[in-house]
C-alpha positions, 0 to 999 in steps of 0.5 A: 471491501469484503475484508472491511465487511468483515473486520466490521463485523468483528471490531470494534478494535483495539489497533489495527496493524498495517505491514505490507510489503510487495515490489522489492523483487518485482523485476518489472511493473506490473500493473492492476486491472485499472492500469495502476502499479501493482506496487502503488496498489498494494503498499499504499492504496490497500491500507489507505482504503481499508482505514477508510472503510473500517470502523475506526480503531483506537490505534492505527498503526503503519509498519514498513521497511527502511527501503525508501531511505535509498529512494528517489520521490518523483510526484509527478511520476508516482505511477513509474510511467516515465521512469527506468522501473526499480521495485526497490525504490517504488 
């Protein structure tokens, strides 16, 4: 919340570009405070939530890698609970 604070206080802005990328390497799950992947945490719910706080910008903009092609999509194990971890593929 404190980064939303402060690009607040810097915007409007034109664009504002999402690039985030953590857990290829990771070679187990590490989980947050609040029990959630640090993968999940990172690459999804960081952007989601910071687009959510900030003023709106012209232009927002996802950026990321072409690792999902190789993937697997498990919604009812989003959080890689049941599932061998592969931080590839989450």
């Amino acid at each position: 919340m404190r980064l939303a604070e402060k690009a607040n206080r810097h915007g409007p802005h034109d664009a504002v570009l999402h690039n985030v990328a953590v857990g290829y390497r990771e070679p187990q799950r590490i989980e947050t405070g609040d029990g959630l992947p640090h993968v999940f945490a990172v690459n999804t719910l960081a952007p989601f939530i910071l687009a959510a706080l900030i003023e709106t910008p012209k232009r927002l903009v996802y950026l990321s890698s072409g690792l999902h092609r190789n993937a697997s999509v498990d919604l009812d194990d989003i959080t890689w609970e049941k599932r061998r971890w592969d931080g590839t593929e989450a």
